[in-house]
KEZA-261794 format. One record per atom (N, C-alpha, C, O, CB): residue in one letter; x, y, z. Coordinates in steps of 0.2 Angstrom, whole numbers, plus 5000, padded with zeros to 4 digits. Glycine has a CB too. Layout:
aXYZ
...
END
This chain:
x529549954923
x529049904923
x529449834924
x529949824921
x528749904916
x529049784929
x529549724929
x528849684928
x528249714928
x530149704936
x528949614929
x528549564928
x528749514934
x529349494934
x528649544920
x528349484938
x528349454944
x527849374941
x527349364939
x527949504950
x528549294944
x528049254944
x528349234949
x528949214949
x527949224938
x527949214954
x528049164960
x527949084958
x527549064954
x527649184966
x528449044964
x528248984962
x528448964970
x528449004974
x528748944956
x528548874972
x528748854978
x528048834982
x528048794986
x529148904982
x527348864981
x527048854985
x526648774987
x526948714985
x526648904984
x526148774989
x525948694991
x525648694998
x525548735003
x526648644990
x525648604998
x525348575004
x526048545010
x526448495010
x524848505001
x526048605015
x526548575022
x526248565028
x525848605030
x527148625024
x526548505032
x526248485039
x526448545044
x527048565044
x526548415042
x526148565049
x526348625055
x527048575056
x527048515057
x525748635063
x527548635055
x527948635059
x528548615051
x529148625052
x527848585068
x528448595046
x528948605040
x528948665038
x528848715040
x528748585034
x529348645032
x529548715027
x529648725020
x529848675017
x530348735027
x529348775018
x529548765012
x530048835010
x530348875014
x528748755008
x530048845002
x530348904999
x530148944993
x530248914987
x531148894998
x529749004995
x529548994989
x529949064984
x530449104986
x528648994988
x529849074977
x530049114974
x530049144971
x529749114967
x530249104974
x530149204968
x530049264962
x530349264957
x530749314957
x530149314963
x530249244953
x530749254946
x530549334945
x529949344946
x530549204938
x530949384942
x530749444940
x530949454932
x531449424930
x530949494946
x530749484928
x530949514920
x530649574919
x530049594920
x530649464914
x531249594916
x530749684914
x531549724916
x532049694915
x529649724921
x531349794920
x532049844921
x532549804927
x532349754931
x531749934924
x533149824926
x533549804932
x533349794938
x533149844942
x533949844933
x533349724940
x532849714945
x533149724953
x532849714958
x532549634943
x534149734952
x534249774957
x533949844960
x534049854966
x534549784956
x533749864956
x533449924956
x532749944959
x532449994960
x533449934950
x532749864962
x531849854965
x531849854971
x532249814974
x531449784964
x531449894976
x531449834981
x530649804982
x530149824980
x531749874989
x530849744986
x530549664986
x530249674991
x530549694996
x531049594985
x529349634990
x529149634997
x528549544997
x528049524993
x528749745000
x528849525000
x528049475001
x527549495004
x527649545008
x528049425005
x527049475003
x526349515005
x525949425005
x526349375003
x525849584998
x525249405008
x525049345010
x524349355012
x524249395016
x525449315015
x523749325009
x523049345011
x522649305013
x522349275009
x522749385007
x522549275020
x522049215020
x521249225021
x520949275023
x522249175026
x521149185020
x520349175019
x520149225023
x520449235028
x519949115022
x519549265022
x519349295027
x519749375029
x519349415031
x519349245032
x520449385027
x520649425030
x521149485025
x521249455020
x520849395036
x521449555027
x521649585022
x522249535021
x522449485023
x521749665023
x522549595015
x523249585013
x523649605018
x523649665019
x523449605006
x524249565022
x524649605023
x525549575022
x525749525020
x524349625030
x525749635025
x526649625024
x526849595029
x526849605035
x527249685023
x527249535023
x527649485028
x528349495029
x528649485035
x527649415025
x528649515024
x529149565024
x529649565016
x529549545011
x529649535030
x529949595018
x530249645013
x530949655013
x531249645018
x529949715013
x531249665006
x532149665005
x532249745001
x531849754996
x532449584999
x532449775003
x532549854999
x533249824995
x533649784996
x532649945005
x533049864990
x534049854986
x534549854988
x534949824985
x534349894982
x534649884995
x535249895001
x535249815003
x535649775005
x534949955007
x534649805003
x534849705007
x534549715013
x534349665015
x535849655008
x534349755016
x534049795024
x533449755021
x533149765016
x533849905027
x533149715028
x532549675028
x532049705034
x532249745038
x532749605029
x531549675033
x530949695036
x530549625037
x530449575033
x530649755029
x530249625045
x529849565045
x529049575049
x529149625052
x530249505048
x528849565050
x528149565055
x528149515057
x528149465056
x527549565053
x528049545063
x528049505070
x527649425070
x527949385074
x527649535075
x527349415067
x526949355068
x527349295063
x527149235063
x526149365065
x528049325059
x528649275056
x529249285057
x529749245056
x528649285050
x529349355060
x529949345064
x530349295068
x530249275074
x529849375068
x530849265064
x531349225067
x531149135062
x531549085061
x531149225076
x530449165062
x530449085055
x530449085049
x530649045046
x529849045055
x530149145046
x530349185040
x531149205038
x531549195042
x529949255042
x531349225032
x531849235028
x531849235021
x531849185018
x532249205030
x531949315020
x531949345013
x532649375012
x532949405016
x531449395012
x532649335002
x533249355003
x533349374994
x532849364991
x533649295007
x533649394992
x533849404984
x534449404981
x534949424984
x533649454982
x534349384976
x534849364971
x534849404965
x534649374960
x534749314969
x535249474966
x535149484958
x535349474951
x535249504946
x535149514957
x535949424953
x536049394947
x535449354944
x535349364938
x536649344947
x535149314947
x534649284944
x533849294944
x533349254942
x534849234946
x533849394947
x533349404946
x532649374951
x532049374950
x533449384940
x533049364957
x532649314962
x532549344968
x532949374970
x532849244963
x531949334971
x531649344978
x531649274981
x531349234977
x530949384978
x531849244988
x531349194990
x531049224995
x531149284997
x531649114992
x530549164998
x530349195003
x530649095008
x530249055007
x529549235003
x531349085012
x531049055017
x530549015022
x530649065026
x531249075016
x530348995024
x529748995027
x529948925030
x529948875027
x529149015023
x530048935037
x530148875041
x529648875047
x529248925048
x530848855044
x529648805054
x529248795056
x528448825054
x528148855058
x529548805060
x528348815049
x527648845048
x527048805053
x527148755056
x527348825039
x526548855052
x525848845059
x525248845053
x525348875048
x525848925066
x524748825054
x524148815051
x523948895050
x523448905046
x523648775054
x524148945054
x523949005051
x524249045048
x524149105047
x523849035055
x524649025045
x525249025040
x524849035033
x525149065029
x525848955040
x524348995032
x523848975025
x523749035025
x523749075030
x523048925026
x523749035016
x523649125014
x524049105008
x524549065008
x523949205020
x523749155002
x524049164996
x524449194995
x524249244994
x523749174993
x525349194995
x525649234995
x525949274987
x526249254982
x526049204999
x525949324989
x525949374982
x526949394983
x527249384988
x525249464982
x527249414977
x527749454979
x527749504973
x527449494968
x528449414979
x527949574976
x527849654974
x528549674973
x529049644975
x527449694981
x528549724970
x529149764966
x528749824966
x528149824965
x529449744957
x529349884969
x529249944970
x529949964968
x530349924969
x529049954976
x530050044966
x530650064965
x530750124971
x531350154971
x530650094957
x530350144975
x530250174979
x530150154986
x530650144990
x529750204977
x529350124988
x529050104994
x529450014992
x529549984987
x528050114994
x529450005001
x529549955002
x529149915010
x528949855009
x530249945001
x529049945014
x528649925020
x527849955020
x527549975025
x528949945025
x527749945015
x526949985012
x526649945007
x526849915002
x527050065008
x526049955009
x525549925003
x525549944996
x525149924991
x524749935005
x525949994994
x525850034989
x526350014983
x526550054978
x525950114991
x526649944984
x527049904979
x526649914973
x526049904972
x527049834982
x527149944967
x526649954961
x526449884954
x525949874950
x527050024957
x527149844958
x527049784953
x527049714958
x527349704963
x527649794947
x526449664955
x526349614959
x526249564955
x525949584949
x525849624964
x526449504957
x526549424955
x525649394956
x525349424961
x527149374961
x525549364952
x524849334951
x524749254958
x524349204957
x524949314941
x525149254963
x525249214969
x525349164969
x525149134964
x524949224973
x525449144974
x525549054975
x525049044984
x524849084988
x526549024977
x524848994984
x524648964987
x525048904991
x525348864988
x524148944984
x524848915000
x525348875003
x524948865009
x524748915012
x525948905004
x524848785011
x524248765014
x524548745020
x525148725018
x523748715009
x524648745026
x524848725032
x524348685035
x523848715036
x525048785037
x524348605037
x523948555038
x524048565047
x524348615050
x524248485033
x523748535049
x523648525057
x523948465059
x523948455065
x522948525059
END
């Protein structure tokens, strides 16, 4: 059982950056692997990408190369990266803990999200 709280999120102009982040508490949070997920108006939840305990990353194409996830487990942390951002970037972003799945929706533990607005 871990406990997820993200922070970092907010208001950025297309084409900034922000970083946002996961504090995690509860079991060995090495022991997790980490995934961002993000949901905008209108549409499902899906994966932005993901860090397995090994540090082997995972991205989807539509953040590929502007995206960067990464972790820390001395301090128990996930960021998520996030440069040149685009207005379709907007969407609430969640971070997930799994002991198992990591490129799947079936993340058993999830952060209560942040919000990250990409202006025009």
């Amino acid at each position: 059982q871990v406990q997820l709280v993200e922070s970092g999120g907010g208001l950025v102009q297309a084409g900034g950056s922000l970083r946002l982040s996961c504090a995690a508490s509860g079991r060995t949070f090495s022991n997790y692997n980490m995934g961002w997920f993000r949901q905008a108006a209108g549409k499902e939840r899906e994966l932005v990408a993901a860090i397995r305990r090994t540090t082997t990353t995972y991205y989807a194409d539509s953040v590929q190369g502007r995206f960067t996830i990464s972790r820390d487990n001395a301090k128990n942390t996930v960021y998520l990266q996030m440069n040149s951002l685009k207005p379709e970037d907007t969407a609430v972003y969640y971070c997930a803990a799994d002991l198992t799945y990591w490129r799947t929706g079936t993340y058993n533990y999830w952060g209560q999200g942040t919000q990250v607005t990409v202006s025009s």
